[in-house]
N, CA, C and O atoms as CSV, one atom per row, in Angstrom:
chain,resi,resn,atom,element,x,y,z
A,1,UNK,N,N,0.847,-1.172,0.000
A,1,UNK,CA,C,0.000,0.000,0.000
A,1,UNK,C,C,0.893,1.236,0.000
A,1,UNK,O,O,1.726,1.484,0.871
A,2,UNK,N,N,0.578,2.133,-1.284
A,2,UNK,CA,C,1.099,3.244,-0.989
A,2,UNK,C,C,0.827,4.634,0.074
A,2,UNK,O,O,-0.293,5.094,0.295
A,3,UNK,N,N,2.248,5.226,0.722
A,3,UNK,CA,C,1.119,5.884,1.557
A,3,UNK,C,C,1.142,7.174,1.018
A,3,UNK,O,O,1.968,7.597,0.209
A,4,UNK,N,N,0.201,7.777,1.502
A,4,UNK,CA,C,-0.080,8.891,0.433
A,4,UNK,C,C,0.083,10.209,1.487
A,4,UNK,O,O,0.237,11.296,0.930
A,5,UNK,N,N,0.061,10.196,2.911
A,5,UNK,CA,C,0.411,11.234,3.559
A,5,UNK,C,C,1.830,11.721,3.490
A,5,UNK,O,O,2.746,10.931,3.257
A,6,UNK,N,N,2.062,13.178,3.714
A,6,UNK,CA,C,3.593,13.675,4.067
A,6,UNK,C,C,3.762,14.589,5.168
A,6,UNK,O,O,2.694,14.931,5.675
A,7,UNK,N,N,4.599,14.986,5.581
A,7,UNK,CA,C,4.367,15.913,6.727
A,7,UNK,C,C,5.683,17.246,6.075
A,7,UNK,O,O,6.889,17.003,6.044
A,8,UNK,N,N,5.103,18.493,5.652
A,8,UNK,CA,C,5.517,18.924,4.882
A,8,UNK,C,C,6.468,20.553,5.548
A,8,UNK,O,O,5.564,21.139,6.144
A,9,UNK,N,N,7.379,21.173,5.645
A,9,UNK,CA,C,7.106,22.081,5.953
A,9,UNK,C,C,6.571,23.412,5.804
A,9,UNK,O,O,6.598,23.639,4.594
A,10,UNK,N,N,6.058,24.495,6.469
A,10,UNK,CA,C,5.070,25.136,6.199
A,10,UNK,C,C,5.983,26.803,6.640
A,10,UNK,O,O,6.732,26.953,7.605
A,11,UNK,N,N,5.752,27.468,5.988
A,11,UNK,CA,C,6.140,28.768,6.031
A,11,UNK,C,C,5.975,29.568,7.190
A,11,UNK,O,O,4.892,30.132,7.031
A,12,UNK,N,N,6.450,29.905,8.225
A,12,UNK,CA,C,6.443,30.363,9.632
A,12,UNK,C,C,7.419,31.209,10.089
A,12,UNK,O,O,8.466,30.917,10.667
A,13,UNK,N,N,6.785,32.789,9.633
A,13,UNK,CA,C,7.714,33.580,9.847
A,13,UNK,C,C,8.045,34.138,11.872
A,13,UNK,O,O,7.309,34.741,12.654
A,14,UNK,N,N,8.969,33.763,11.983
A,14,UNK,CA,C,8.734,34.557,13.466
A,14,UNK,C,C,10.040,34.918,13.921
A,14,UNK,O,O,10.961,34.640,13.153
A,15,UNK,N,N,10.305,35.446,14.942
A,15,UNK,CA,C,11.840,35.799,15.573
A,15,UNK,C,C,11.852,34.793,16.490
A,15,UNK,O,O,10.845,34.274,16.971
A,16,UNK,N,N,13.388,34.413,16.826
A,16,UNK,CA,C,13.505,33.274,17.453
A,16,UNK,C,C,14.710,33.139,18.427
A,16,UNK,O,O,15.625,33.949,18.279
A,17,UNK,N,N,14.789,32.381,19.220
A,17,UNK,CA,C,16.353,32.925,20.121
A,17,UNK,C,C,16.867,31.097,20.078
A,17,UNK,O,O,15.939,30.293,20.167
A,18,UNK,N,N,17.901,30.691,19.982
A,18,UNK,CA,C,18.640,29.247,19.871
A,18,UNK,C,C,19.319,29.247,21.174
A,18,UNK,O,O,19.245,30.245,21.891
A,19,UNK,N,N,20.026,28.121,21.564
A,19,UNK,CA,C,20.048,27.792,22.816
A,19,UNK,C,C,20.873,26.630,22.357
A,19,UNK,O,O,20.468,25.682,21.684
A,20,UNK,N,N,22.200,26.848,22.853
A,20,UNK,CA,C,23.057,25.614,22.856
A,20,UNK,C,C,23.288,24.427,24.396
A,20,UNK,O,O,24.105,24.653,25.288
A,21,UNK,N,N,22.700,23.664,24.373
A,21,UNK,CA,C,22.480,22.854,25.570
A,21,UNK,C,C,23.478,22.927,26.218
A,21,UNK,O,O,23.373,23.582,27.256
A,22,UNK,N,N,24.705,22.370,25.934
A,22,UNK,CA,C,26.046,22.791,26.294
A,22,UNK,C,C,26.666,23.791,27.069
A,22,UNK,O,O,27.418,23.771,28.044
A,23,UNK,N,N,26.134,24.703,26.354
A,23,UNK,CA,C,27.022,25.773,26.716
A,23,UNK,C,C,25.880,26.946,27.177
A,23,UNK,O,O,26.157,27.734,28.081
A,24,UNK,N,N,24.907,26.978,26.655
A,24,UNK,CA,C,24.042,27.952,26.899
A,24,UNK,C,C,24.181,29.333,26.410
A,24,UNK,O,O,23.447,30.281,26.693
A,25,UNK,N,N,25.071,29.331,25.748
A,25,UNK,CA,C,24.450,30.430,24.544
A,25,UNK,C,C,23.776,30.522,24.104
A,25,UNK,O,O,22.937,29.623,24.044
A,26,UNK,N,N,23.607,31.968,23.311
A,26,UNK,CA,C,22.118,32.233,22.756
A,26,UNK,C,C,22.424,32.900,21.334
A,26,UNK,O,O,23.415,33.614,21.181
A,27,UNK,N,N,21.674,32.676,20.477
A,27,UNK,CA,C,21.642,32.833,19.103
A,27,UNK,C,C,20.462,33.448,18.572
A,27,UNK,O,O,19.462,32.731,18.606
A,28,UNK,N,N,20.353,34.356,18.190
A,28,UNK,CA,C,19.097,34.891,17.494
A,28,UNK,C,C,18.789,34.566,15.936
A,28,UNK,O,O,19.591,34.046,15.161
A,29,UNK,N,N,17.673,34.911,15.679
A,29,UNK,CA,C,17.231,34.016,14.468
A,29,UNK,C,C,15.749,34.896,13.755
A,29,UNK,O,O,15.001,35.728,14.269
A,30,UNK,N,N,15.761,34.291,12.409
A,30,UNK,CA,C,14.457,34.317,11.876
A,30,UNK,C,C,13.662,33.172,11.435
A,30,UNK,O,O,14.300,32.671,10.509
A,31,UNK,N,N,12.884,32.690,11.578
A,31,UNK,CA,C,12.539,31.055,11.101
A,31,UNK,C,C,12.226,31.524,10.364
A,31,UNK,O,O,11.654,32.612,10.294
A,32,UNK,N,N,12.652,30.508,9.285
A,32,UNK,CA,C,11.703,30.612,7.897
A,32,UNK,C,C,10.360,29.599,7.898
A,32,UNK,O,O,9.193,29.930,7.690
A,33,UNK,N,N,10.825,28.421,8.162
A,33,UNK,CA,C,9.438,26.796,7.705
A,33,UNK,C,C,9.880,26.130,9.258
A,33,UNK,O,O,10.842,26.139,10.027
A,34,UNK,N,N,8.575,25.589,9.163
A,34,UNK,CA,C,8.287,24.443,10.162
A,34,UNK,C,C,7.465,23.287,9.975
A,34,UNK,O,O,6.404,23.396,9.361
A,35,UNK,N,N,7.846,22.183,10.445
A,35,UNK,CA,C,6.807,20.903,10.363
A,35,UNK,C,C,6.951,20.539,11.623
A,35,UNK,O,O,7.634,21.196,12.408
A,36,UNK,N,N,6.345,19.493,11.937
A,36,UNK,CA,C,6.243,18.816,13.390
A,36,UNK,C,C,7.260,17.988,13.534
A,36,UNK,O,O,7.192,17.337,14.577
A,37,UNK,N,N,8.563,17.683,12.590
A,37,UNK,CA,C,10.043,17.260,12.581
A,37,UNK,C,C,10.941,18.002,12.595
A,37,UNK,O,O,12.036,17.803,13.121
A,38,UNK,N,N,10.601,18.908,12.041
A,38,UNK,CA,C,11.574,19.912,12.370
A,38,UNK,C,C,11.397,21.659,11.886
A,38,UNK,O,O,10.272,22.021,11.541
A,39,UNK,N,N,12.650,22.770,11.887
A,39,UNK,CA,C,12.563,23.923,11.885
A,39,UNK,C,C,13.785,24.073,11.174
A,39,UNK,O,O,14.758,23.322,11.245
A,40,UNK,N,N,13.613,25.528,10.193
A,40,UNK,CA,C,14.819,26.131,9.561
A,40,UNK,C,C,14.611,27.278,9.909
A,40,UNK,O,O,13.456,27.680,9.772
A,41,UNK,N,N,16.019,28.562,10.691
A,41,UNK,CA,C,16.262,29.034,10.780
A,41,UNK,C,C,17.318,30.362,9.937
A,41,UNK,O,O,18.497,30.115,9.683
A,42,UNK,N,N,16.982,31.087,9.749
A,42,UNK,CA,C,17.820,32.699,9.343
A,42,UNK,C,C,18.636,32.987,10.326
A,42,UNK,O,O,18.218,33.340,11.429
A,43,UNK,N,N,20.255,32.834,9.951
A,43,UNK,CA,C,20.901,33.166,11.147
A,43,UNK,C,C,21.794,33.927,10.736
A,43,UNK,O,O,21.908,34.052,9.517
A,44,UNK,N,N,22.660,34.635,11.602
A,44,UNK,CA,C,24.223,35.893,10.907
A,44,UNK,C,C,25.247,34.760,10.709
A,44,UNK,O,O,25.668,34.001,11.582
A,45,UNK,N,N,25.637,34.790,9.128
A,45,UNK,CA,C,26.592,33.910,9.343
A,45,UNK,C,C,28.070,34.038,10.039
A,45,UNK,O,O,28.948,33.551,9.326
A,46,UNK,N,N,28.501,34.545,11.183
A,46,UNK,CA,C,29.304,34.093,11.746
A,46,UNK,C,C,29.053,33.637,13.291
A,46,UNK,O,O,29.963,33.595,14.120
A,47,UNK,N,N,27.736,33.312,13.557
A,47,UNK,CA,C,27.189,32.617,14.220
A,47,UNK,C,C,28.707,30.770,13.817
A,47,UNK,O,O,29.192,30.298,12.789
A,48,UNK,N,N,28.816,30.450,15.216
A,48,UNK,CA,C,29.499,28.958,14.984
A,48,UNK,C,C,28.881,28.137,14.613
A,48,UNK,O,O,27.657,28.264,14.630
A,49,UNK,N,N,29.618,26.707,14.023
A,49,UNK,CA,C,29.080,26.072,12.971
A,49,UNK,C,C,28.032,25.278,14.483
A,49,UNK,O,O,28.488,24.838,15.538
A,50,UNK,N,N,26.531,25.347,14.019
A,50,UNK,CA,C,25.924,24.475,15.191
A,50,UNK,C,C,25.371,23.088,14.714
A,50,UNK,O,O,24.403,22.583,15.282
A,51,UNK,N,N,26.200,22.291,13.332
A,51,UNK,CA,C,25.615,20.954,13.281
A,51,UNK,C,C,26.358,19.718,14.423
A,51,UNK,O,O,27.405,19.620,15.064
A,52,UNK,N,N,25.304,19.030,14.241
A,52,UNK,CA,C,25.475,18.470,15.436
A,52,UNK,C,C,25.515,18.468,17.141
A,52,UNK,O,O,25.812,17.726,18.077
A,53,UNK,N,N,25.054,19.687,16.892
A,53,UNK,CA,C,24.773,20.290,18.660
A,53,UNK,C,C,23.397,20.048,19.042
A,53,UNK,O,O,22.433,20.247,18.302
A,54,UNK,N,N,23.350,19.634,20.167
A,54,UNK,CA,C,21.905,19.892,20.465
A,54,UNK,C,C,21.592,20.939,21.285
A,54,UNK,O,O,22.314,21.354,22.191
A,55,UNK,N,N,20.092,21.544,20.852
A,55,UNK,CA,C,20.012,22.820,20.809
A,55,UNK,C,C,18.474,22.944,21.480
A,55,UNK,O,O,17.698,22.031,21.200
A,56,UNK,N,N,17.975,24.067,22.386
A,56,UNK,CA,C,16.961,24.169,22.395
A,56,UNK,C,C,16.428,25.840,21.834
A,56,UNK,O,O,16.811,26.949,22.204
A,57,UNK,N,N,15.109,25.320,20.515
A,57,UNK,CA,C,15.010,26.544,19.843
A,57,UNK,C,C,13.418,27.089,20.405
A,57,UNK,O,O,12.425,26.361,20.404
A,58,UNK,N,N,13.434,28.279,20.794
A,58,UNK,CA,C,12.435,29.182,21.211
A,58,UNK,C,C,11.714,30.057,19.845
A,58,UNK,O,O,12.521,30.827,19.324
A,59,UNK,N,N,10.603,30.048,19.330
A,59,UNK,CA,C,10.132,30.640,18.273
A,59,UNK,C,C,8.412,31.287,18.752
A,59,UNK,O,O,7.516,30.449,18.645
A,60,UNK,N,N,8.103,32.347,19.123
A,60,UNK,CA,C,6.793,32.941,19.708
A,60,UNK,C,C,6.717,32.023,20.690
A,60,UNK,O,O,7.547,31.939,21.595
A,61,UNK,N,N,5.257,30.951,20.505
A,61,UNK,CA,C,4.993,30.414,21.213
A,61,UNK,C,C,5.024,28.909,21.091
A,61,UNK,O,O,4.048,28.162,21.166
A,62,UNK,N,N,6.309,28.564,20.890
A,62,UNK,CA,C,6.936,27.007,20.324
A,62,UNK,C,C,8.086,26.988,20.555
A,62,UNK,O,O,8.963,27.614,19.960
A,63,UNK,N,N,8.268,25.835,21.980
A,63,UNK,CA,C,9.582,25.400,22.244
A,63,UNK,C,C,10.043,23.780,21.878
A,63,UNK,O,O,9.380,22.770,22.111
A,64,UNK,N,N,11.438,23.871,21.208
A,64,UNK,CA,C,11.483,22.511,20.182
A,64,UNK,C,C,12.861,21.986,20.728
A,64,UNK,O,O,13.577,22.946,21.013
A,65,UNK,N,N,13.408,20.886,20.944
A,65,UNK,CA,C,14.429,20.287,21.526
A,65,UNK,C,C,14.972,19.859,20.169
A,65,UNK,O,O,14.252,19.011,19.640
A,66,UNK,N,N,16.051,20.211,19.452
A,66,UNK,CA,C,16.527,19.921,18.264
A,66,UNK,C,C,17.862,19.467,18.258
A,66,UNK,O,O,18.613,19.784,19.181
A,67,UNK,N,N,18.363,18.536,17.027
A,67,UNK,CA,C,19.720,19.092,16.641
A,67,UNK,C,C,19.910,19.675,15.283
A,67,UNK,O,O,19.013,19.643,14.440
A,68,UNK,N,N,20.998,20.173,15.087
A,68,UNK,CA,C,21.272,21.117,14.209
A,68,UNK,C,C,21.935,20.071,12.897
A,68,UNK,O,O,23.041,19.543,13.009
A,69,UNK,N,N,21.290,19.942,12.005
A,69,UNK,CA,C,21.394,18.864,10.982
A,69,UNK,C,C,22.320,19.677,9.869
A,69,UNK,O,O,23.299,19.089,9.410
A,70,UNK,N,N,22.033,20.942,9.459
A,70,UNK,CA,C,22.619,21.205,8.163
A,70,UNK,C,C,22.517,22.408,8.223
A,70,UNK,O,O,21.414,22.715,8.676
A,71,UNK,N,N,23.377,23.586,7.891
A,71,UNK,CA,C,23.892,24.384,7.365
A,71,UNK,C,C,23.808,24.987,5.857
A,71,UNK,O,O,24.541,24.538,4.976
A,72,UNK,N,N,23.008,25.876,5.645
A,72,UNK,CA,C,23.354,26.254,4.334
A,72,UNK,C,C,23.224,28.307,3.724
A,72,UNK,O,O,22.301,29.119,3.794
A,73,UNK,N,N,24.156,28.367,3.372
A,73,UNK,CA,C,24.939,29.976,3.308
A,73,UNK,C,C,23.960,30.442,2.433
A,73,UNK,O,O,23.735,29.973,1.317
A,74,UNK,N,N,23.342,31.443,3.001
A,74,UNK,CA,C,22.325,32.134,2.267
A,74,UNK,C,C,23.256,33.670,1.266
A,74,UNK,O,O,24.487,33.685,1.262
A,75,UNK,N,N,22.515,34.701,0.586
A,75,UNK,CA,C,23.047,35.750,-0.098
A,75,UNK,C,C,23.577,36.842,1.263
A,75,UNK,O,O,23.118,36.782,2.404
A,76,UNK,N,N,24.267,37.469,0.953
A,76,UNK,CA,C,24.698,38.606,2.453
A,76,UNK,C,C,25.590,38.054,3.128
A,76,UNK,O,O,26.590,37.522,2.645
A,77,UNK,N,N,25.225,38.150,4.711
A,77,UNK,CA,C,25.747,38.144,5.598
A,77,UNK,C,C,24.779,37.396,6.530
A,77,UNK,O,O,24.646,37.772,7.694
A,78,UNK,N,N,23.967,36.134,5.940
A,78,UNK,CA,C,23.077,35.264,6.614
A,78,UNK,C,C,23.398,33.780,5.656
A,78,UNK,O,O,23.752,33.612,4.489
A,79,UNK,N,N,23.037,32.716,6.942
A,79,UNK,CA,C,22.815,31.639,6.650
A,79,UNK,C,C,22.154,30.583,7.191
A,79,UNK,O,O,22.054,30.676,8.414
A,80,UNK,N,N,21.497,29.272,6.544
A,80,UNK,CA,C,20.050,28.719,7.165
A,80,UNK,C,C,20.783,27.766,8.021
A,80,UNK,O,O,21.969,27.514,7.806
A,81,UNK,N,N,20.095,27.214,9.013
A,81,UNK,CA,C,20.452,25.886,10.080
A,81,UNK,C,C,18.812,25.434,9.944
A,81,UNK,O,O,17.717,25.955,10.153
A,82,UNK,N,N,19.391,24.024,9.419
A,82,UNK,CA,C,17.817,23.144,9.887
A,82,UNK,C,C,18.022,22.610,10.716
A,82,UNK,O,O,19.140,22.102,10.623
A,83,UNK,N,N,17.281,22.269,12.080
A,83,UNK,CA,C,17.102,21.622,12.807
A,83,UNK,C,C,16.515,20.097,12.868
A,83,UNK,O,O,15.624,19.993,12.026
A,84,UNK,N,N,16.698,19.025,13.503
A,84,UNK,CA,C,15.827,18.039,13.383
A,84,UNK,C,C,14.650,17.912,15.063
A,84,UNK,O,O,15.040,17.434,16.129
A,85,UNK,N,N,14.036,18.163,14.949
A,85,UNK,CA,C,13.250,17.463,16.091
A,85,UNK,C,C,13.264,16.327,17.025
A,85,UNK,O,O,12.934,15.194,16.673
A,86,UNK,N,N,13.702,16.670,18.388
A,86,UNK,CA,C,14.115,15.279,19.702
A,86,UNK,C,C,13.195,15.206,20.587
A,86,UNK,O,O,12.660,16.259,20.937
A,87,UNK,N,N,12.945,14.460,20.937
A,87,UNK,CA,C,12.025,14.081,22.260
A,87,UNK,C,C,12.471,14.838,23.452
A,87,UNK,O,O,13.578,14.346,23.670
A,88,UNK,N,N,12.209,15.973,24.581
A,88,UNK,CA,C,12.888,16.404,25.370
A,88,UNK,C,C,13.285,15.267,26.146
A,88,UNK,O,O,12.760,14.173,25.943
A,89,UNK,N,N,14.322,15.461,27.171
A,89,UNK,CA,C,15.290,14.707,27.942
A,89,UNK,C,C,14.618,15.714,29.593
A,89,UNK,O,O,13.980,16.750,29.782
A,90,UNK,N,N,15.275,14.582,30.500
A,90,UNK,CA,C,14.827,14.853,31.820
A,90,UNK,C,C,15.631,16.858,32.108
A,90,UNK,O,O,15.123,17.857,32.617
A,91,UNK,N,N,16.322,16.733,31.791
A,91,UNK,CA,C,17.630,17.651,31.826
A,91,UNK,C,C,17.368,19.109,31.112
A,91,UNK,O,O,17.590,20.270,31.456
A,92,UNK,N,N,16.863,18.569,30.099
A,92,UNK,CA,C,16.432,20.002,28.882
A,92,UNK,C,C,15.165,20.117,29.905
A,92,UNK,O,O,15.309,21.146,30.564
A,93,UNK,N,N,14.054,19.469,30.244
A,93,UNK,CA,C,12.774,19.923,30.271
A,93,UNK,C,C,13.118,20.654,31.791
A,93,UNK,O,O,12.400,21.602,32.107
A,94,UNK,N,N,14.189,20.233,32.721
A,94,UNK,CA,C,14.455,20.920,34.223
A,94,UNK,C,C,15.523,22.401,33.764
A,94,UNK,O,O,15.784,23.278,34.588
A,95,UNK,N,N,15.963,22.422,32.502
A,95,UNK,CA,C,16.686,23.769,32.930
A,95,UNK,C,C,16.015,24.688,31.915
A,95,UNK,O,O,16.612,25.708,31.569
A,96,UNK,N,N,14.705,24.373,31.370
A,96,UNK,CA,C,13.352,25.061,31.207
A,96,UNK,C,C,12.788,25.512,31.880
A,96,UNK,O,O,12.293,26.596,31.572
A,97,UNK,N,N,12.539,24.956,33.160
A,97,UNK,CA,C,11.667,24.562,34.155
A,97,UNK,C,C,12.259,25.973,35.186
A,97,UNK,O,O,11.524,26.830,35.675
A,98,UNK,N,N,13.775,25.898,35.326
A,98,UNK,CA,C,14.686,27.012,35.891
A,98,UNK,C,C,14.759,28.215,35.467
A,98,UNK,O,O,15.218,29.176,36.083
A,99,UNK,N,N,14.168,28.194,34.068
A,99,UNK,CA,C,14.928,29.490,33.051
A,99,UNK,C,C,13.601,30.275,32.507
A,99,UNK,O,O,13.667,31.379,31.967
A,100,UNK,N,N,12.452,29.590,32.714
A,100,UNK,CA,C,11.356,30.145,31.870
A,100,UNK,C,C,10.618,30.869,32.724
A,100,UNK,O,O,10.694,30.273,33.798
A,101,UNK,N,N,9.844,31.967,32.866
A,101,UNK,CA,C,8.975,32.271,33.497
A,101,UNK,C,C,9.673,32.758,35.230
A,101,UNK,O,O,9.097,32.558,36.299
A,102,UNK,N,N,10.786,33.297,35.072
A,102,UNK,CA,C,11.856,33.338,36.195
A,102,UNK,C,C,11.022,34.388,36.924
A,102,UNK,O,O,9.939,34.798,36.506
A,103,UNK,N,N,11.696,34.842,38.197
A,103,UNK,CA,C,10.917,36.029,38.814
A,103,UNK,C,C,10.436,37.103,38.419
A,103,UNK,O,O,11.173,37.884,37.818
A,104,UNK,N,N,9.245,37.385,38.624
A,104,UNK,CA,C,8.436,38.728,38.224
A,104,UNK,C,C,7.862,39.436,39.328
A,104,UNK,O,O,7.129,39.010,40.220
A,105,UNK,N,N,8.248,40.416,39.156
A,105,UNK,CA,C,8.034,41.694,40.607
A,105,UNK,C,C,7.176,42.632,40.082
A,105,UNK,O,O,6.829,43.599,40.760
């Protein structure tokens, strides 16, 4: 049986901040597309190379536990990072848990 569904990505413009698990830096961004596997990002290219990092990416109101699959050099002084989509970990979802919604006076 052929299957006939795809899960496609979809055009989703928003501002976005990246998050290197590691290290906890922060990276700013423009998303371009999203699917429910993953996200591509608009970034300055001298941002460091982030394939293979795992990353947590913040976009409005969508937080995504990713790694950084591919790289590709846009016109200017920008270039794309796709992300792949991970299941959060005990670890990512507790220094969320620390970092989000911190004190308000």
């Amino acid at each position: 049986m052929l299957e006939r569904r795809t899960i496609n990505r979809v055009e989703f413009l928003a501002n976005s901040v990246i998050v290197d698990k590691e290290t906890l830096h922060k990276y700013y961004g423009q998303v371009k597309n999203i699917s429910p596997l993953g996200i591509a990002i608009t970034v300055d290219k001298r941002i460091p190379n982030l394939v293979g990092r795992d990353m947590i990416v913040v976009a409005e109101t969508m937080i995504m536990y990713a790694e950084a699959v591919r790289e590709d050099q846009e016109e200017g002084e920008k270039k794309s990072v796709a992300f792949k989509a991970r299941k959060f970990t005990p670890d990512v979802l507790q220094y969320l848990f620390e970092h989000i919604g911190g004190d308000e006076e």
